[in-house]
C-alpha positions in Angstrom: 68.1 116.2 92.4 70.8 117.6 94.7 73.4 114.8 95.7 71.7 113.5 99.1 69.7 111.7 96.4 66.5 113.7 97.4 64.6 114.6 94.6 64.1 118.4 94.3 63.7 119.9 90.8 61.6 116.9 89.7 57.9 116.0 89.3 56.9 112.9 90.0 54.3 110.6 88.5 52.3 108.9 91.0 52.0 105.8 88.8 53.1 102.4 89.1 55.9 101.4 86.8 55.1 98.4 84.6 58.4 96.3 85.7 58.7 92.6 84.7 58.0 90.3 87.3 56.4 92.6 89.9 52.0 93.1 90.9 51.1 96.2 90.2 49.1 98.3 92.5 47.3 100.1 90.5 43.3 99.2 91.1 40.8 100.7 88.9 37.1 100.7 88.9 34.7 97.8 87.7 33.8 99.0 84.0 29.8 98.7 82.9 31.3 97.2 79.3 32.9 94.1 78.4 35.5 96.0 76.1 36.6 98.3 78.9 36.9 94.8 81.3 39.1 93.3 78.5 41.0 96.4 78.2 41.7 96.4 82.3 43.0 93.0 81.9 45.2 93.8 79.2 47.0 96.6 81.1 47.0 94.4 84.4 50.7 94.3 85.4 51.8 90.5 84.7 52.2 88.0 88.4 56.2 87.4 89.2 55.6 83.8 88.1 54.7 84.8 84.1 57.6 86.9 83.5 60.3 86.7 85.9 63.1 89.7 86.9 66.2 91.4 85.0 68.3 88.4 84.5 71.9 87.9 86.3 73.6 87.6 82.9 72.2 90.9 82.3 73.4 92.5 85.3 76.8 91.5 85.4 77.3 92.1 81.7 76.1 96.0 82.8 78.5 96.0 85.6 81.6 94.4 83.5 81.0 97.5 81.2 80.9 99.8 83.8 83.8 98.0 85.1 85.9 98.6 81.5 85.1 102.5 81.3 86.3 102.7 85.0 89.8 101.1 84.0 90.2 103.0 81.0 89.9 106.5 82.6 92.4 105.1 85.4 94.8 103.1 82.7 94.6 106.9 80.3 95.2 109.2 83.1 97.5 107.8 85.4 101.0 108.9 84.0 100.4 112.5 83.6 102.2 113.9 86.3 105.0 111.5 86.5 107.5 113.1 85.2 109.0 114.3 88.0 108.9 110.4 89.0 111.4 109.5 85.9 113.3 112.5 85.6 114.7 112.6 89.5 116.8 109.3 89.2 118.3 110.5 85.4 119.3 113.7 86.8 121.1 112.4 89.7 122.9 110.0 87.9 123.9 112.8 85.5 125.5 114.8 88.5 127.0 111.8 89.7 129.1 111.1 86.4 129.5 114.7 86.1 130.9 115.1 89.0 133.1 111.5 89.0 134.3 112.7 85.2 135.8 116.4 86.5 137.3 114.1 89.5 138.9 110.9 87.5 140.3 114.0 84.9 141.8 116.3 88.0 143.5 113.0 89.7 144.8 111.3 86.6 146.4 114.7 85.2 147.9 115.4 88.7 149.4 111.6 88.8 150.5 111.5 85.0 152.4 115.0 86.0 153.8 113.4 89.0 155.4 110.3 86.6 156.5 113.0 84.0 158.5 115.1 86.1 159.9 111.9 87.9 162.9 111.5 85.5 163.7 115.4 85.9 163.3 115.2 89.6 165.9 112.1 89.7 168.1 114.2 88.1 168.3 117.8 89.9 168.0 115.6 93.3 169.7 112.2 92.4 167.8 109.8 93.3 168.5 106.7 94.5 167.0 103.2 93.2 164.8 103.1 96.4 163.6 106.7 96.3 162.2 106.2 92.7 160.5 103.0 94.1 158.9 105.2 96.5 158.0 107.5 94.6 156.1 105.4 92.1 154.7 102.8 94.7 153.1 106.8 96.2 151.8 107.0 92.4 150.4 103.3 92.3 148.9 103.8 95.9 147.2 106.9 94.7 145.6 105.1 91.4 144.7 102.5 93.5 142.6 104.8 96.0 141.1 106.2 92.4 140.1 102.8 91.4 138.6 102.1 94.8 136.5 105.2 94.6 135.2 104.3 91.1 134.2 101.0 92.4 132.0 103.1 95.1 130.3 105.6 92.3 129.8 102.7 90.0 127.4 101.1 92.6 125.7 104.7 93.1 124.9 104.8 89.4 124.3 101.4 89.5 121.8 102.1 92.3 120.2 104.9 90.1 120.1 102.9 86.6 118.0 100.3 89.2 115.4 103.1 90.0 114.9 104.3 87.0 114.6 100.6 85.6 111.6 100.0 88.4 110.4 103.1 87.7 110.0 102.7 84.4 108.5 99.3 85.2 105.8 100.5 87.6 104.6 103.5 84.9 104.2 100.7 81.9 102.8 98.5 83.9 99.4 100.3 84.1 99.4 100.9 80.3 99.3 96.7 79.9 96.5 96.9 82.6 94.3 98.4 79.6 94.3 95.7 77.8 90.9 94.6 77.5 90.2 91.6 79.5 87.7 88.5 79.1 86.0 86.3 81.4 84.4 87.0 84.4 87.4 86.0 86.1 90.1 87.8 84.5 88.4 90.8 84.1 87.9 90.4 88.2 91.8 90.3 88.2 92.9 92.9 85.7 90.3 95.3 88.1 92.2 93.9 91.7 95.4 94.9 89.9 94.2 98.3 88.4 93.4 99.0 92.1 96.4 97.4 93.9 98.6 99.9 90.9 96.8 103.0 92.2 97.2 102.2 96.1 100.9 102.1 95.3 100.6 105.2 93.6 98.5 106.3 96.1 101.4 105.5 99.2 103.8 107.1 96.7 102.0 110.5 96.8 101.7 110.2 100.5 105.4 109.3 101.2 106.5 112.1 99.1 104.6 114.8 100.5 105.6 113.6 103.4 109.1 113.8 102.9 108.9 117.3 101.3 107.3 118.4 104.8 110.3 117.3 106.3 108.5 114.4 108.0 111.7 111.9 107.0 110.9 108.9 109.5 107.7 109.1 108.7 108.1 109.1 104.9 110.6 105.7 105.6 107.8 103.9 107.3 105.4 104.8 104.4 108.0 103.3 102.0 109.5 100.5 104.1 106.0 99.0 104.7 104.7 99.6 101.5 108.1 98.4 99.6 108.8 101.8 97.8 112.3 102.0 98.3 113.2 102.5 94.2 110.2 104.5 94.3 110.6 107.9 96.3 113.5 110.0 96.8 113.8 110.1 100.6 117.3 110.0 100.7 117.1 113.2 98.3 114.3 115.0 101.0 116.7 114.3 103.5 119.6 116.3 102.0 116.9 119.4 101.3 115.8 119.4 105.2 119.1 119.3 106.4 120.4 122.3 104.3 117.4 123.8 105.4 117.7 123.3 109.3 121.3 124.6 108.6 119.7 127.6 106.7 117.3 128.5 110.0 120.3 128.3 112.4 121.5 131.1 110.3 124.7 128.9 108.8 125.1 129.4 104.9 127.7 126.6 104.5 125.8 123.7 103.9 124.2 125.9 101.1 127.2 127.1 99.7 128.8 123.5 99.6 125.8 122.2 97.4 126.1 125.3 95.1 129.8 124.7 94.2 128.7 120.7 93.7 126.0 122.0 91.2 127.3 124.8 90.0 127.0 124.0 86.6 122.8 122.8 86.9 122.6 126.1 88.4 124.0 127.8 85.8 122.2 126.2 83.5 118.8 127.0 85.2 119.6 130.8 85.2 119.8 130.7 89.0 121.6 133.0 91.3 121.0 131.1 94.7 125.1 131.3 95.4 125.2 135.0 94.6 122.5 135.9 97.5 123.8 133.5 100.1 127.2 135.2 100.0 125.3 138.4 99.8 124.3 137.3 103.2 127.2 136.0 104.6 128.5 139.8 103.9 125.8 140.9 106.1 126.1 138.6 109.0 130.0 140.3 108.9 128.8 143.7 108.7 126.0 142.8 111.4 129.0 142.0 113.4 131.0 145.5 112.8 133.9 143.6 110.9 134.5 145.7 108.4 137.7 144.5 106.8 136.8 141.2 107.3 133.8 142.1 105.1 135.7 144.2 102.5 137.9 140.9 102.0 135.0 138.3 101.8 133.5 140.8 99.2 136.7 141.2 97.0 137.5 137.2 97.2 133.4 135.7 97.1 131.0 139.0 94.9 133.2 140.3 92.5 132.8 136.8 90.4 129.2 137.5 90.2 129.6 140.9 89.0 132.1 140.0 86.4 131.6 138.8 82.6 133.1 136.6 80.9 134.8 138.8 78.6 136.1 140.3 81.3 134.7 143.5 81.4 134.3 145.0 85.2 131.0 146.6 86.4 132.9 146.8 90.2 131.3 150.0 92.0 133.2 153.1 92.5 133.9 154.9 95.4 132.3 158.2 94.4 128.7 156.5 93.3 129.0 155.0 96.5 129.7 158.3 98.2 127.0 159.7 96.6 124.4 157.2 97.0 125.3 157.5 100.9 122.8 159.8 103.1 125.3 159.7 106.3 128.1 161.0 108.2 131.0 162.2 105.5 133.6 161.3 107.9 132.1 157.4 107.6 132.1 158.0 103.9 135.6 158.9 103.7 137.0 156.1 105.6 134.6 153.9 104.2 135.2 155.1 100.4 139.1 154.4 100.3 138.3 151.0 101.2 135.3 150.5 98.8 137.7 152.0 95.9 140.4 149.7 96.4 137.9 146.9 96.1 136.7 148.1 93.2 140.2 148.9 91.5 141.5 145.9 93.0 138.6 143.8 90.7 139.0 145.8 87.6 142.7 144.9 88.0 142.1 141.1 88.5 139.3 141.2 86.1 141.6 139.2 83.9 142.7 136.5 85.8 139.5 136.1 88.1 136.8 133.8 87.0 133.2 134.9 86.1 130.4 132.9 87.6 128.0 134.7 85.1 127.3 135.5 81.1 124.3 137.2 81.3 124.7 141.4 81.3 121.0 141.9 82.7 122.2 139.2 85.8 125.3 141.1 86.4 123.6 145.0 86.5 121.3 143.2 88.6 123.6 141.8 91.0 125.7 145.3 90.8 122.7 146.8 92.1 122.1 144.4 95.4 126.5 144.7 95.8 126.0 148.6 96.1 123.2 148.2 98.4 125.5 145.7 100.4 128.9 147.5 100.3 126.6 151.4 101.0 125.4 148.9 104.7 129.1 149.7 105.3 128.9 153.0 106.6 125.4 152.3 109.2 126.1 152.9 112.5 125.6 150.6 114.9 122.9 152.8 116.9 121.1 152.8 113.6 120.9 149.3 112.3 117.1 148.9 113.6 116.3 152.2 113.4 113.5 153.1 110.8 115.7 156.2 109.5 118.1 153.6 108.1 117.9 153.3 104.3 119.0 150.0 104.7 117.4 148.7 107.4 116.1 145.4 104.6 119.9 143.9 104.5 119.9 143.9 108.0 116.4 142.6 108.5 116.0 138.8 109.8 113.3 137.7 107.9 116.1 137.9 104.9 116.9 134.3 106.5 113.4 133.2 105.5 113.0 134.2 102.3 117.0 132.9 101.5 115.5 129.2 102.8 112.4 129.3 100.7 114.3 130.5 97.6 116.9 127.9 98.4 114.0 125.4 98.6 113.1 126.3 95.3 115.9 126.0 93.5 116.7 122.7 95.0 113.6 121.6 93.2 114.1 123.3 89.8 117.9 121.6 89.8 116.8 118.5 91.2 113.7 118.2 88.7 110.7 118.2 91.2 107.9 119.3 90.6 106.6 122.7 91.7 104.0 121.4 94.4 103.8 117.4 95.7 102.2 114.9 93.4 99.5 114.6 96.4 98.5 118.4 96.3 98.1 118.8 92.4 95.8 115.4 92.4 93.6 116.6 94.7 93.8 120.1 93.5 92.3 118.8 89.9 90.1 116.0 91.6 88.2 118.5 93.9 86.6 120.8 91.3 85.2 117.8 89.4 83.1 117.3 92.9 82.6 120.5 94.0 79.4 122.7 93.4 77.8 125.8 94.8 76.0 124.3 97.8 79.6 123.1 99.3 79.7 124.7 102.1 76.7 126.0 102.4 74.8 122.7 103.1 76.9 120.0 104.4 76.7 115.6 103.0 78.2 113.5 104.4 78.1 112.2 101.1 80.1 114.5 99.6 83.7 114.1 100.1 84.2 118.1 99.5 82.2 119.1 102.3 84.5 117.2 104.5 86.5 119.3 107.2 89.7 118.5 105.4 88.7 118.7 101.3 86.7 121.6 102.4 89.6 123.8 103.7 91.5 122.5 100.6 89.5 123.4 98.0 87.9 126.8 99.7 89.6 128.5 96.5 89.4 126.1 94.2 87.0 126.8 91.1 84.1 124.9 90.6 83.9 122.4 87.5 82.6 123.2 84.3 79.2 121.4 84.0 77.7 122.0 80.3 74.8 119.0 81.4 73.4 117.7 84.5 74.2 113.9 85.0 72.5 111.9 87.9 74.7 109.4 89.5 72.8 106.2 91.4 74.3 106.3 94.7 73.7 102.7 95.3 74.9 101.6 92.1 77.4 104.7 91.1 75.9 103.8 87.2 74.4 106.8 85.6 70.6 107.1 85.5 69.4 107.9 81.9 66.8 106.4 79.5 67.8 103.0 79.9 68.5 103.0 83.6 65.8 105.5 84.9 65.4 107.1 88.3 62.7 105.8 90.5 60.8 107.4 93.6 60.3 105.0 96.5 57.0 105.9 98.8 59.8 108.0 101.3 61.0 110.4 98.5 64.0 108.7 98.0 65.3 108.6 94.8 67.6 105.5 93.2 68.1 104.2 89.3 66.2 101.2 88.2 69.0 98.4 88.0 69.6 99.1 91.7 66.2 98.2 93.0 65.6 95.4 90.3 68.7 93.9 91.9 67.4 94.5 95.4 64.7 93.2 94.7 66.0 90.1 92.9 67.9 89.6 96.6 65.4 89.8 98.7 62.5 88.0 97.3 60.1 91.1 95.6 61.2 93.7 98.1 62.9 97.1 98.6 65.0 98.3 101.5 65.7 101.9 101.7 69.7 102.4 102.4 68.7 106.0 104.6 65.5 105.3 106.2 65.5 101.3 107.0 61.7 101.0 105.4 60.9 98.2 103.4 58.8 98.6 100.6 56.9 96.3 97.7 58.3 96.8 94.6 55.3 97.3 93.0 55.1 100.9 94.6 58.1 102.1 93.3 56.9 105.1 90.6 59.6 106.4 87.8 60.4 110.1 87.9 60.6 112.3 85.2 62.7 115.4 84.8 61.1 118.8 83.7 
């Protein structure tokens, strides 16, 4: 049976099925023998007024237990992918104390210096009594701003510890939910509030991926009228599109102002975001035929990323730079003097500058992208675009592209996020458990895959593992086994037997096809068996 609910791999007896309660209309032939009368009579189906339908109870005692698996597989599966959900609000309120701790420790040092050196100051300039008053009140005045500003982080982290609280909250929540339930009517409840849980979740997913498409006003309407402010991190969305606007009008700044804020997460996530936007901002210099300018930026803003921490240099050298040059040898000389005093210039400050990287296998590797930078030096104008320059993929525009997208993704690795939206990876998993090999290539409307939308999304998505073939009742959604068989009404349509007894329990004896409109007796409803 394909999932239409036509039946197309089964044989069908063309016999009435003895159900309680209903005529059968099976006639047979007037026997010549008493015993084969008797026998007739036996087998007669009963009249619906000697043995009545499935009872009520029954049903809704069937549909309460279908009703309890239901919740279970929600309640079991629904916290999987919510990590990214918890781990957003702890991280930020990490870089928020980090970042307040390395603050309160620079201003405090600075002031406690000030007061120190106020005794020696009064003496070398002799201070009068109102001088010294000054002096300290500019000290007080100074703690004071420091104390105001602590009073503004301690409600951002108070903000944070309240999301993470609610978030908490709202993940637990669904594990309580699983609690069995009994009664009609609580079990009625605990099933409205399984539900209402996963619409929430359900807006949640929506207003994220919305947010990470850059759709930010609609992302706040989504959580606004759906009360998901502690919830989803628009305001962190936000600060991702903006970078990334800046990063399309061709402005690293933005960029470069969130590496030094989390310089440290970077670090720690082995990622050298920083090291290719300055790489860039060489470029845009070089682009521009300032030459010095670029020399300069190189020396103060790339040798930290080609330095170790022990202090060891690997700054290029003017004759491997020569030498990996294919052009003009006067360009080569002019440029190479230059290049060499860069080069001496950081093995001589190796010492006293400071080393953004501990890794030798990250500094050969940036060494290698420097060279190709600093060797961009000697291009002519006239051949920036031309294909004979051996360089032409640091001049290239689309390097403003792929710096946004890797940007993109180390916002996400620093910030916690999952790789892909929470909306994407449900669907990606929920799709193969519908598809099969007719999707696409017989369309129901029935089958939420071979929609224009699912269909597009899950075009290379595998299809699920089926070791057996289960048959679904599509008026019921209850499986269709031994206990709840199919049945064949006279159209060909196929539906499970607790569907039509309850039909037919509604409307007095009779069955009304959901596709067709017919109405039908129950008593010519015949069971199908699978061969």
């Amino acid at each position: 049976m394909d999932r239409s609910g036509r039946v197309t791999t089964l044989r069908v007896a063309r016999r009435p099925f003895p159900i309680p309660g209903m005529p059968s209309s099976s006639s047979s032939s007037s026997s010549s023998s008493d015993a084969a009368g008797a026998a007739k009579e036996e087998r007669k189906a009963p009249s619906p007024e000697e043995l009545p339908l499935v009872s009520e109870d029954k049903i809704e005692l069937a549909l309460q237990q279908q009703r309890k698996q239901q919740m279970k597989v929600l309640c079991e599966n629904a916290p999987v992918w919510e990590y990214q959900t918890v781990r957003v609000p702890l991280e930020q309120l990490a870089k928020v104390s980090r970042q307040i701790q390395r603050q309160l420790e620079r201003e405090v040092q600075q002031q406690l210096l000030l007061l120190q050196n106020l005794p020696k100051r009064q003496t070398k300039e002799k201070l009068d009594a109102n001088q010294l008053a000054s002096a300290l009140e500019a000290i007080l005045t100074r703690l004071q701003s420091i104390r105001s500003k602590l009073e503004d982080i301690k409600q951002v982290e108070k903000k944070l510890i309240t999301k993470s609280i609610q978030r908490c909250k709202h993940l637990s929540s669904i594990s309580a939910l699983a609690l069995p339930a009994e009664g009609k009517g609580a079990l009625e409840k605990q099933h409205k509030e399984i539900w209402n849980w996963h619409r929430t979740r359900l807006d949640r997913m929506i207003a994220e991926y919305m947010a990470r498409k850059g759709c930010i006003k609609a992302a706040r309407l989504i959580v606004t009228d759906s009360n998901l402010q502690d919830l989803v991190d628009v305001d962190v969305y936000q600060t991702l599109q903006q970078i990334s606007e800046s990063l399309t009008k061709q402005n690293c700044q933005p960029a470069l102002k969130w590496c030094a804020e989390n310089r440290l997460r970077l670090k720690k996530i082995n990622n050298n975001i920083e090291f290719n936007l300055r790489v860039q901002e060489f470029m845009e210099l070089v682009k521009k035929q300032e030459r010095k300018q670029a020399i300069e930026y190189a020396q103060k803003n790339l040798t930290p990323f080609v330095l170790l921490s022990s202090s060891s240099s690997l700054g290029v050298s003017s004759s491997s730079l020569s030498s990996s040059m294919s052009l003009s040898s006067s360009m080569s000389r002019s440029l190479g003097s230059s290049v060499g005093n860069l080069a001496k210039s950081s093995s001589d400050s190796a010492g006293a500058s400071t080393s953004l990287i501990d890794d030798p296998e990250e500094a050969k590797r940036n060494m290698k992208l420097l060279q190709r930078a600093l060797a961009s030096l000697s291009v002519p104008v006239s051949l920036i675009a031309s294909p004979q320059n051996p360089y032409r993929d640091m001049f290239c525009e689309e390097r403003w592209t792929t710096l946004r997208q890797q940007f993109e993704k180390c916002f996400f690795d620093a910030n916690c996020f999952n790789p892909n939206p929470l909306l994407t990876s449900n669907l990606a998993f929920g799709i193969p458990a519908l598809k099969t090999k007719k999707c696409g290539k017989e369309y129901n409307r029935n089958c939420p895959t071979c929609q224009k939308n699912f269909k597009r999304l899950g075009s290379r998505l595998p299809y699920a593992l089926k070791a057996s073939t289960k048959i679904v009742c599509r008026l019921s959604g209850r499986l269709m086994n031994e206990d709840n068989p199919p049945m064949v009404l006279p159209n060909g349509q196929v539906y499970s037997l607790q569907a039509l007894q309850q039909m037919a329990l509604e409307n007095g004896g009779e069955i009304i096809c959901p596709i067709s409109q017919k109405q039908f007796p129950f008593s010519q409803v015949t069971k199908a068996f699978i061969v």
